[in-house]
LUMLUMDREN-303412 format. One record per residue (C-alpha): residue number from 0; residue in one letter; x, y, z. Coordinates in nm, 3 decimals, decimal comma, m for minus. Last residue first. Layout:
<recs>
(NUM 'A' (X Y Z)),
...
</recs>
This chain:
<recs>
(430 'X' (m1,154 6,451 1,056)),
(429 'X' (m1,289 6,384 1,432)),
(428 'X' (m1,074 6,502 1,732)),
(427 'X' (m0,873 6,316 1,942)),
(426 'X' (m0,658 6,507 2,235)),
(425 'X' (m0,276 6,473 2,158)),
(424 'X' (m0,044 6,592 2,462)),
(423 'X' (0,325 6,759 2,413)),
(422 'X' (0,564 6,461 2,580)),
(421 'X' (0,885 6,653 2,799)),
(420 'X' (1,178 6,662 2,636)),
(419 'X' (1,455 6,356 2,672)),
(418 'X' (1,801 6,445 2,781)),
(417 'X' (1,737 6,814 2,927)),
(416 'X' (1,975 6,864 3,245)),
(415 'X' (2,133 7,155 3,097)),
(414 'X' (1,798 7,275 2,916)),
(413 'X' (1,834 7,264 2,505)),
(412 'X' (1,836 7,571 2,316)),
(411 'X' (1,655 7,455 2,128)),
(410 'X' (1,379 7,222 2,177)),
(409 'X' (1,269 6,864 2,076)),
(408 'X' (0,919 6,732 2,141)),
(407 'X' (0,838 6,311 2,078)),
(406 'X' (0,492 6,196 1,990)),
(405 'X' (0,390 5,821 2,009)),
(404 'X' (0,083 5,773 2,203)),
(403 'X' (m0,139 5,944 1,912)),
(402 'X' (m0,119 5,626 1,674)),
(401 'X' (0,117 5,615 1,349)),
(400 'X' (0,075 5,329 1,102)),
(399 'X' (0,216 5,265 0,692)),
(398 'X' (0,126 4,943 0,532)),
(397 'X' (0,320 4,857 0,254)),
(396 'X' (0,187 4,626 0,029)),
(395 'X' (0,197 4,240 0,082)),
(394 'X' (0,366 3,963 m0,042)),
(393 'X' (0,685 4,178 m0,129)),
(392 'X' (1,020 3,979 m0,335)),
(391 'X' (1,346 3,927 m0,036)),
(390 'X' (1,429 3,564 m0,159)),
(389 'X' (1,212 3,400 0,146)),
(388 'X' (0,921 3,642 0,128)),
(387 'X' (0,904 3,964 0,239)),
(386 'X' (0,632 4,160 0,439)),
(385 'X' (0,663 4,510 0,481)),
(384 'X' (0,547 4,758 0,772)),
(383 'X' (0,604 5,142 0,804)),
(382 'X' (0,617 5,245 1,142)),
(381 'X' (0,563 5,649 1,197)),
(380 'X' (0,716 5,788 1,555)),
(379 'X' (0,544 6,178 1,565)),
(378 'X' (0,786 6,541 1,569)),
(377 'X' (0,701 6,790 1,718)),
(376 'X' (0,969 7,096 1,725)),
(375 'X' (1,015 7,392 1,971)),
(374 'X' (1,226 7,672 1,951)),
(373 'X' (1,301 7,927 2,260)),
(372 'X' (1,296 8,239 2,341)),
(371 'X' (1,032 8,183 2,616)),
(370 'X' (0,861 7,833 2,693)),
(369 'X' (0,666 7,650 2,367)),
(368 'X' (0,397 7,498 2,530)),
(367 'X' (0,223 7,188 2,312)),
(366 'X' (m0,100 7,075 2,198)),
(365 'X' (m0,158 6,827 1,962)),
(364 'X' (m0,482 6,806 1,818)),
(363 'X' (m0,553 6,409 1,679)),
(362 'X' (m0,698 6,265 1,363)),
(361 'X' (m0,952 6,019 1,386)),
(360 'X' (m0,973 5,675 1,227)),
(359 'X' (m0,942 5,416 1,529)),
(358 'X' (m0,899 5,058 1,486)),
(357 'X' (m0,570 4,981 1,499)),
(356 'X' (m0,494 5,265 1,781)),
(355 'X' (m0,767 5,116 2,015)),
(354 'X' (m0,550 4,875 2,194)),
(353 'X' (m0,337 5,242 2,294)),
(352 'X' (0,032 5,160 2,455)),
(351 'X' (0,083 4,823 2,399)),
(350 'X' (m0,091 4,798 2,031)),
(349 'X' (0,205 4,931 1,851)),
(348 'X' (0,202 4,571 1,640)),
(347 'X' (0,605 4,488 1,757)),
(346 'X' (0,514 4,601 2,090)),
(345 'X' (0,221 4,370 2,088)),
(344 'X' (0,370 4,087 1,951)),
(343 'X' (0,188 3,963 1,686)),
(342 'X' (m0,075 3,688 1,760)),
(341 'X' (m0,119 3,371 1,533)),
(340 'X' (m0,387 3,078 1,576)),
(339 'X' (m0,328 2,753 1,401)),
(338 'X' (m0,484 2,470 1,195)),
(337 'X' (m0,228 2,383 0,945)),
(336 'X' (m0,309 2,339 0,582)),
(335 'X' (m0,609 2,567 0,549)),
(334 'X' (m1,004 2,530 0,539)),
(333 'X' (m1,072 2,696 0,818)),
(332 'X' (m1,037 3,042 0,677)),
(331 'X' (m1,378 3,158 0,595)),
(330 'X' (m1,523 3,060 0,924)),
(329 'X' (m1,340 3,378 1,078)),
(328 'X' (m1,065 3,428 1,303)),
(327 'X' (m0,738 3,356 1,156)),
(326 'X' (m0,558 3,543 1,353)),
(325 'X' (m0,503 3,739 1,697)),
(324 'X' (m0,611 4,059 1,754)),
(323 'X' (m0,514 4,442 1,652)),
(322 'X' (m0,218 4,394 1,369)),
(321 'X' (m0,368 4,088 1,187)),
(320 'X' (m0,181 3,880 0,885)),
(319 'X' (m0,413 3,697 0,680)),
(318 'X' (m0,192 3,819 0,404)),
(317 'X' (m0,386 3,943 0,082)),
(316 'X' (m0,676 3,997 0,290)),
(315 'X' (m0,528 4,138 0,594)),
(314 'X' (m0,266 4,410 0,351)),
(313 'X' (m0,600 4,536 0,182)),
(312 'X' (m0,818 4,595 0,489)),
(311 'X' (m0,492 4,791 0,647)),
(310 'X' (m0,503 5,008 0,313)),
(309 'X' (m0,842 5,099 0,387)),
(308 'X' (m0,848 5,153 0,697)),
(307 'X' (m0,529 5,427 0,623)),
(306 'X' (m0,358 5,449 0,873)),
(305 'X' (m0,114 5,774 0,857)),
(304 'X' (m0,372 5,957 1,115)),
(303 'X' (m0,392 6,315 1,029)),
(302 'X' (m0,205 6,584 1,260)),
(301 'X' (m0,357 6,928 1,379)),
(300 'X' (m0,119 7,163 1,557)),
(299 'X' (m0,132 7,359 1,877)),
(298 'X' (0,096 7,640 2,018)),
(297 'X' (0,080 7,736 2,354)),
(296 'X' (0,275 8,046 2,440)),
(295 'X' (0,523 8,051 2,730)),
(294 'X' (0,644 8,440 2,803)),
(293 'X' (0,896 8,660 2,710)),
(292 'X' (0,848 8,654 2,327)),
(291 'X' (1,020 8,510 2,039)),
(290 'X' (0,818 8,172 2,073)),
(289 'X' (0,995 7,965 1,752)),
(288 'X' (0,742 7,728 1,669)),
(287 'X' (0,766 7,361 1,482)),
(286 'X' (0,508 7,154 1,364)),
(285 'X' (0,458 6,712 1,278)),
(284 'X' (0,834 6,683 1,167)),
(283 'X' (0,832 6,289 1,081)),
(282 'X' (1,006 6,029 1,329)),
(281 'X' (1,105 5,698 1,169)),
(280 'X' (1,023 5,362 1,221)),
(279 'X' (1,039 5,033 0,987)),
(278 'X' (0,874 4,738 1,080)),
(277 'X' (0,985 4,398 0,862)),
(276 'X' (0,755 4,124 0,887)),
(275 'X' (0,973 3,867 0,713)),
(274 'X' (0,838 3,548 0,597)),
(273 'X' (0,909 3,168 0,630)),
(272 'X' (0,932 2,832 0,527)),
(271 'X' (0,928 3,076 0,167)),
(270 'X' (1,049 2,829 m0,125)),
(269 'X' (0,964 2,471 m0,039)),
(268 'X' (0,732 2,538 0,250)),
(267 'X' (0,574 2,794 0,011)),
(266 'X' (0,554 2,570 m0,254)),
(265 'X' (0,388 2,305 m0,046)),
(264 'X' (0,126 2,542 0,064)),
(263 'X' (0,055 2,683 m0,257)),
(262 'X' (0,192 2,998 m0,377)),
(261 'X' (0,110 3,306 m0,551)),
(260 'X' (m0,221 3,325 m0,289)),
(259 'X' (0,035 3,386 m0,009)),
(258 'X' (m0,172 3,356 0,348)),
(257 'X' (0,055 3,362 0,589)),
(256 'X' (0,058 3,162 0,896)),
(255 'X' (0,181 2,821 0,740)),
(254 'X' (0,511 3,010 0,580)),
(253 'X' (0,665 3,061 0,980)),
(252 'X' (0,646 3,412 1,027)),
(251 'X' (0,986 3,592 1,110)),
(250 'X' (0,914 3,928 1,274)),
(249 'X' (1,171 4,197 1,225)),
(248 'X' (1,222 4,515 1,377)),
(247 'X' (1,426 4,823 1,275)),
(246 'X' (1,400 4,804 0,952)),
(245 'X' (1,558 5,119 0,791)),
(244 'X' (1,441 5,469 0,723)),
(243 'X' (1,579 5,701 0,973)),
(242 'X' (1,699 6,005 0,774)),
(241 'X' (1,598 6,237 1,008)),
(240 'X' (1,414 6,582 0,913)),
(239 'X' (1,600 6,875 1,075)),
(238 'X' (1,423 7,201 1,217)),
(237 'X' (1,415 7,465 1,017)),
(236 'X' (1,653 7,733 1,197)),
(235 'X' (1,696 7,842 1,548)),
(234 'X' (1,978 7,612 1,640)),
(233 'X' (2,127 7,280 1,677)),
(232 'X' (1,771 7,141 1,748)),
(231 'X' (1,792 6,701 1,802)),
(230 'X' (1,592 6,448 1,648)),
(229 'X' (1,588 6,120 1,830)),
(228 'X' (1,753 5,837 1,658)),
(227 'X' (1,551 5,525 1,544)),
(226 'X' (1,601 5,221 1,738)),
(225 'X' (1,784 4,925 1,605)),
(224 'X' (1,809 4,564 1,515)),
(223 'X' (1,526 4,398 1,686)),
(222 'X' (1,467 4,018 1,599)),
(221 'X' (1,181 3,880 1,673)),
(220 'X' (1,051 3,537 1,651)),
(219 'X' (0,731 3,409 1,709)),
(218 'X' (0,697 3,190 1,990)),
(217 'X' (0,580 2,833 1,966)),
(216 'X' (0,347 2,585 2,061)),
(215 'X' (0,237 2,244 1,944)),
(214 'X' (m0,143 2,145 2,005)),
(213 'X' (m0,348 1,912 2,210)),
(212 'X' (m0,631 1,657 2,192)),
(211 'X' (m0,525 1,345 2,304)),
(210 'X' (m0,789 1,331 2,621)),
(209 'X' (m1,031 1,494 2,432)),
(208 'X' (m1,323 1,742 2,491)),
(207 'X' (m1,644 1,828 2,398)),
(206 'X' (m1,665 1,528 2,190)),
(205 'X' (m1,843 1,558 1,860)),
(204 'X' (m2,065 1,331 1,797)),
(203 'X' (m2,094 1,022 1,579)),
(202 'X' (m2,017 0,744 1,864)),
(201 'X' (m1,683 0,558 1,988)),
(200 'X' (m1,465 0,837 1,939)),
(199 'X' (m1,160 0,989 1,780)),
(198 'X' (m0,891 1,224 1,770)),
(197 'X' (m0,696 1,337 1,449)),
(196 'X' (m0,318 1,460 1,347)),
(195 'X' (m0,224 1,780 1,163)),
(194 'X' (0,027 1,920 1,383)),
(193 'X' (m0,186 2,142 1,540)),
(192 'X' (m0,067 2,493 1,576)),
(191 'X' (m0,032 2,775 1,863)),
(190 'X' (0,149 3,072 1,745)),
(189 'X' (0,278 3,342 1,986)),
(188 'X' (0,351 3,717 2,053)),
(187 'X' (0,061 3,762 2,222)),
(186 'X' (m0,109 3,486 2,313)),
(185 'X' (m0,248 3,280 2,068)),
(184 'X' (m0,628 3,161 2,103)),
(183 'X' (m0,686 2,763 2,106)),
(182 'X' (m0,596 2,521 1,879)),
(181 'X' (m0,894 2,310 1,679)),
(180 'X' (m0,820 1,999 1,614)),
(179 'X' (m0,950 1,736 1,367)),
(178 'X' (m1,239 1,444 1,446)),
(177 'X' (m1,254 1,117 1,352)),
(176 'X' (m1,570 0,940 1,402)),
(175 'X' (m1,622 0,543 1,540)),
(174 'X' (m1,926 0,328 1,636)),
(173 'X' (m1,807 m0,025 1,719)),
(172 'X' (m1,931 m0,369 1,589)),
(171 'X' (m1,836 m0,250 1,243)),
(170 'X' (m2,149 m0,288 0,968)),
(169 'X' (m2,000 0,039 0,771)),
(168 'X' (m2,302 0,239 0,748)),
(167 'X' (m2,140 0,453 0,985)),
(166 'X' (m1,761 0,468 0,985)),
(165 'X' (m1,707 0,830 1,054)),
(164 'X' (m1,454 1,067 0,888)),
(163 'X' (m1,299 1,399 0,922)),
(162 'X' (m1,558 1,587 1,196)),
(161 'X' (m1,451 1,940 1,237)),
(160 'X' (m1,269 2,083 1,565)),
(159 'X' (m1,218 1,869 1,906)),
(158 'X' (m1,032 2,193 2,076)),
(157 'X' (m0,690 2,218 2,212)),
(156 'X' (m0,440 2,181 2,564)),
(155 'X' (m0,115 2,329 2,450)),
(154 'X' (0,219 2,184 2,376)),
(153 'X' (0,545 2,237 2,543)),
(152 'X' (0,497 2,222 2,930)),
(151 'X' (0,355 1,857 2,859)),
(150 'X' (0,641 1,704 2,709)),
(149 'X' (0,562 1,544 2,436)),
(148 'X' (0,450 1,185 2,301)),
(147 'X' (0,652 1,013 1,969)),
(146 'X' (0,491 0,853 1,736)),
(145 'X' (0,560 0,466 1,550)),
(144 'X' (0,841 0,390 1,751)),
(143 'X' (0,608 0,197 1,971)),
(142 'X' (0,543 m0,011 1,773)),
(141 'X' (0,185 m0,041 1,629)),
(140 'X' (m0,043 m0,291 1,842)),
(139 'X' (m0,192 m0,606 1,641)),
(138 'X' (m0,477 m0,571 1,479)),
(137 'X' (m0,409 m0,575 1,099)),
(136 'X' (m0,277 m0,246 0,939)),
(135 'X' (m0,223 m0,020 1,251)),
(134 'X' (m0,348 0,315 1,303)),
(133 'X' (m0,261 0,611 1,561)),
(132 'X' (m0,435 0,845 1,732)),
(131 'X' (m0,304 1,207 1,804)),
(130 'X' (m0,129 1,452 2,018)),
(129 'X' (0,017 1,210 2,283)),
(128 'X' (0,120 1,372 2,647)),
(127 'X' (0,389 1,407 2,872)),
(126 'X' (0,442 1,472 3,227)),
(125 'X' (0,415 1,034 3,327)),
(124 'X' (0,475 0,855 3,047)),
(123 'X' (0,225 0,812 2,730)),
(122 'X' (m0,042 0,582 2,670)),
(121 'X' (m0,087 0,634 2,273)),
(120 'X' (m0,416 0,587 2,151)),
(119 'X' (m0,517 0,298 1,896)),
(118 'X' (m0,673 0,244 1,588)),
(117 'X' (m0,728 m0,051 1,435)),
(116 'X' (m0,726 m0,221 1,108)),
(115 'X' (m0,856 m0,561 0,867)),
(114 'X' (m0,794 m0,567 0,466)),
(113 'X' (m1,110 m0,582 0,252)),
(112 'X' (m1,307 m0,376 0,468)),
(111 'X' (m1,637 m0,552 0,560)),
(110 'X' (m1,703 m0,369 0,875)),
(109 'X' (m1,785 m0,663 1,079)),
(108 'X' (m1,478 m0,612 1,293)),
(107 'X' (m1,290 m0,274 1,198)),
(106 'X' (m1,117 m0,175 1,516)),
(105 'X' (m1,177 0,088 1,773)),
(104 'X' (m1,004 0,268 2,022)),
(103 'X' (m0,731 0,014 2,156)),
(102 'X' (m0,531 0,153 2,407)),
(101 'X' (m0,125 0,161 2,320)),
(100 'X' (0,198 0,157 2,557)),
(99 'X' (0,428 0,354 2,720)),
(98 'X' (0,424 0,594 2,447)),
(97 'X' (0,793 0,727 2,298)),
(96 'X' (0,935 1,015 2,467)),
(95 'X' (0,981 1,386 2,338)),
(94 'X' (1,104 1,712 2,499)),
(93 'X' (1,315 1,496 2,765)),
(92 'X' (1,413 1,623 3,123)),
(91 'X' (1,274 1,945 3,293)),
(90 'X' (1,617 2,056 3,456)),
(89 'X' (1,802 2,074 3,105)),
(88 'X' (1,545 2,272 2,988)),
(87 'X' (1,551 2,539 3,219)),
(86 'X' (1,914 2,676 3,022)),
(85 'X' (1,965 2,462 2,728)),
(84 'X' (1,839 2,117 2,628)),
(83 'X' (1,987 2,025 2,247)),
(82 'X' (1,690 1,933 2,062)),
(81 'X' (1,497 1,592 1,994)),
(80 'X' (1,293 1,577 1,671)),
(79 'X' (0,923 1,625 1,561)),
(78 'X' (0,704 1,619 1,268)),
(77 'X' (0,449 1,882 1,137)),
(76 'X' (0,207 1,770 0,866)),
(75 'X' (0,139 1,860 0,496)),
(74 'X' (m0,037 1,731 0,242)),
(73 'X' (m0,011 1,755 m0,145)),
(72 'X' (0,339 1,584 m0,252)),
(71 'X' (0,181 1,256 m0,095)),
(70 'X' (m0,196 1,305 m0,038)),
(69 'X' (m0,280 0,996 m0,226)),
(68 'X' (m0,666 0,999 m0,320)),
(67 'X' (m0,925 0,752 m0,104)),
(66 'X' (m1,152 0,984 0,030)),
(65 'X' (m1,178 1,139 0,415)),
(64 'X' (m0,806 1,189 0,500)),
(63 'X' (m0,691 1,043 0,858)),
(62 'X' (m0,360 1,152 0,923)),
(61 'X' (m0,148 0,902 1,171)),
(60 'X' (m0,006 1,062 1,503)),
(59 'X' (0,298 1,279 1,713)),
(58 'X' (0,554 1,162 1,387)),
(57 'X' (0,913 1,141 1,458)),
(56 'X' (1,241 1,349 1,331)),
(55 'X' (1,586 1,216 1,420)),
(54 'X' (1,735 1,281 1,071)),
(53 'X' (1,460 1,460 0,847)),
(52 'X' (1,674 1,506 0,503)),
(51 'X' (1,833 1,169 0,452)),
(50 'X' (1,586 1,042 0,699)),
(49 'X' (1,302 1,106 0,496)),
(48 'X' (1,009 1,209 0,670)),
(47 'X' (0,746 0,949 0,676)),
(46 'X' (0,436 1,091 0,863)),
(45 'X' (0,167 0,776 0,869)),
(44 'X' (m0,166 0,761 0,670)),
(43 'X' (m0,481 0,653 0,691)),
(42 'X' (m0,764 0,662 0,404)),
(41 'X' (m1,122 0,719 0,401)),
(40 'X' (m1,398 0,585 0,190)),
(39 'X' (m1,777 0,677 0,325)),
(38 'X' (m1,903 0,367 0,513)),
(37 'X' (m1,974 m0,001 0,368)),
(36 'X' (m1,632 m0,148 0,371)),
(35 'X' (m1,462 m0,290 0,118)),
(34 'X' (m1,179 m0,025 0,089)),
(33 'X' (m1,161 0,137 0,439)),
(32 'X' (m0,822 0,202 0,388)),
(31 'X' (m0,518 0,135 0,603)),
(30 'X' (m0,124 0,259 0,641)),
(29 'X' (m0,039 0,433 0,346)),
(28 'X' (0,264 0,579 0,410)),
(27 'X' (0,320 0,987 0,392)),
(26 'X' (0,582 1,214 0,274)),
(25 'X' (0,523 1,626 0,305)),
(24 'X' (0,709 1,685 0,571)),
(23 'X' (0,741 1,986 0,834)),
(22 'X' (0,973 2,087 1,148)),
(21 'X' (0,951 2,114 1,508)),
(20 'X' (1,270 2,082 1,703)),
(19 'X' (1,208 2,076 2,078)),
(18 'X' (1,400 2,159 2,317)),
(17 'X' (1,256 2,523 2,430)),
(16 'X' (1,052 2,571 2,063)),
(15 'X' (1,269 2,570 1,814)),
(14 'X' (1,115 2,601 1,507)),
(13 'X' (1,355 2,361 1,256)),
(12 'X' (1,492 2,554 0,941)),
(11 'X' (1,326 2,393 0,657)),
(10 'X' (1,329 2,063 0,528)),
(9 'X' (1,328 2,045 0,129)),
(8 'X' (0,942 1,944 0,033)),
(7 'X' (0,924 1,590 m0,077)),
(6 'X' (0,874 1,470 m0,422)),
(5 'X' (0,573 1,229 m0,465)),
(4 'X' (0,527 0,891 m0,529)),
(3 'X' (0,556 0,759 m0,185)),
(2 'X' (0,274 0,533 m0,233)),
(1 'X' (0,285 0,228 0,016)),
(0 'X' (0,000 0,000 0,000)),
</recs>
């Protein structure tokens, strides 16, 4: 029954997520088919990743696929290896064991399948856990090579999501559905994904919860190069506009939570494993006021919002990417290659300092005081964001963002003790 037909994708740089390597494969063995049977065809299949190009790596589960077509080349499912332990990990042992033993779910007696199967849970040690089911051809237990359990400080409990297959109608002693999961909100910062394996029960309905049902974890990493200088006054003149225009943050996105309609999800494991969310800051002159007179004057200036809702509607849909909450969210997007939930760091989304900043349209009044004889200059923090694929091309526009928590004042001549000025205020007002 094997049908490794297909090329495999070229392994990516592993996510490292404490000590454990996560990575992806596209390679699959036919383990058993419900040819025969009475009940909807379905097919079962067992991660293979090549060990020329995979060393070490282990599957957490089978794939259940409702039909009978060969998902090699077209499927993909996470597999994982053993890491180096460093720092904490060291002290919490092991990121992967193999099961302690196997509990039979449910086996095909009386279904009329051509060749007999079973599926079986994983027992696994004491502080880990099994994320998935597994199938044997015949009924005999698989080895216990077959999957690997994980720690349980790496993964994260998950929901039972959409029903993949049941055997009804197939004459089997035992009722059985297999079910997908559903991982739960991100935290900021984070990804939560599920490695494309099933849970199952003895009946057709969904179970509200299950004891396999959990989903890898990992952090989304950023990588800050720089902050943009401050502007300073060197005299009364027109106050200087800083060439700050380079990334100064960077996001890498692994390829599964962006949505690149150029390529399919195998091609983008192949060519883009992952993207670059590259944040660019610079400060732009908002006003500037040189008070010639004795006293403090107040000086006020009106300043547009550089989000544009529109724009920011455009870069989602082409990307799937979300500044303001986590992502994917709505019904339209469950049918993707792996189930996950993605939220951007909040300092690295400007959401920290005002959760309404994404959302809002206004335009702000900033009002400043300008003290005697002296020069003052207002000048706002703009991001510009760009996402990049692998070989540096664009897969989204750029989106450009300011908020009103981000204003810095300059002023010449400088006070002695003056490092950082004093913040002008910003009251919203309506376009």
């Amino acid at each position: 029954m094997q049908t490794n037909d297909s090329p495999a994708a070229r392994p990516m740089e592993p996510i490292k997520f404490g000590n454990l390597l996560i990575n992806f494969t596209t390679e699959f063995y036919r383990i058993w088919d419900t040819k025969g049977s009475r009940s909807a065809p379905a097919t079962f299949w067992r991660p293979t990743p090549a060990p020329d190009a995979l060393p070490g790596y282990f599957p957490l589960g089978d794939i259940a696929v409702s039909g009978d077509l060969n998902i090699n080349g077209k499927r993909v499912t996470a597999v994982v290896c053993e890491g180096d332990p460093q720092g904490a990990d060291s002290l919490k042992g092991k990121a992967l064991s193999p099961p302690d033993d196997f509990e039979q779910v449910w086996k095909d007696s009386g279904s009329g399948s051509t060749v007999d199967g079973a599926i079986w849970r994983p027992i696994p040690p004491d502080g880990y856990v099994a994320l998935g089911l597994v199938c044997s051809n015949g009924h005999a237990k698989p080895s216990l090579n077959a999957v690997r359990c994980v720690r349980s400080d790496l993964v994260v409990a998950s929901s039972v999501g959409d029903t993949i297959w049941s055997d009804r109608g197939s004459g089997a002693k035992q009722n059985f559905s297999a079910w997908s999961l559903e991982p739960p909100a991100a935290a900021a910062g984070e990804i939560n994904f599920a490695p494309g394996t099933f849970v199952g029960v003895n009946s057709y309905t969904q179970p509200a919860t299950h004891v396999a049902a959990y989903s890898l974890r990992m952090q989304i990493p950023l990588q800050i190069i720089s902050t943009p200088e401050v502007p300073v006054l060197t005299g009364f003149g027109f106050p200087p506009t800083l060439d700050t225009s380079r990334a100064t943050q960077i996001a890498r996105i692994p390829w599964f939570a962006v949505k690149d309609d150029t390529l399919s999800p195998v091609e983008k494991l192949n060519k883009s494993p992952f993207y670059r969310l590259e944040r660019t800051d610079e400060y732009q002159l908002i006003g500037y006021a040189h008070n010639e007179g004795a006293k403090g004057r107040f000086f006020k200036w009106a300043v547009p919002r550089g989000l544009v809702r529109s724009i920011l509607q455009i870069f989602t849909n082409t990307t799937s990417i979300k500044f303001e909450t986590e992502w994917p969210i709505e019904a339209s997007d469950a049918v993707r290659p792996i189930n996950f939930s993605a939220r951007l760091d909040r300092n690295f989304a400007r959401t920290e300092a005002s959760a309404a900043g994404w959302s809002s349209p206004k335009t702000a009044e900033v009002v400043a005081i300008a003290p005697k004889s002296k020069l003052l200059a207002v000048y706002q923090l703009q991001s510009h964001y760009d996402l990049l694929r692998e070989d540096g091309t664009q897969a989204g526009i750029n989106l450009p963002y300011t908020d009103n928590d981000s204003f810095y004042l300059a002023e010449y001549p400088p006070e002695e003790s003056e490092v950082n000025a004093s913040q002008p205020t910003a009251t919203d007002t309506s376009p």
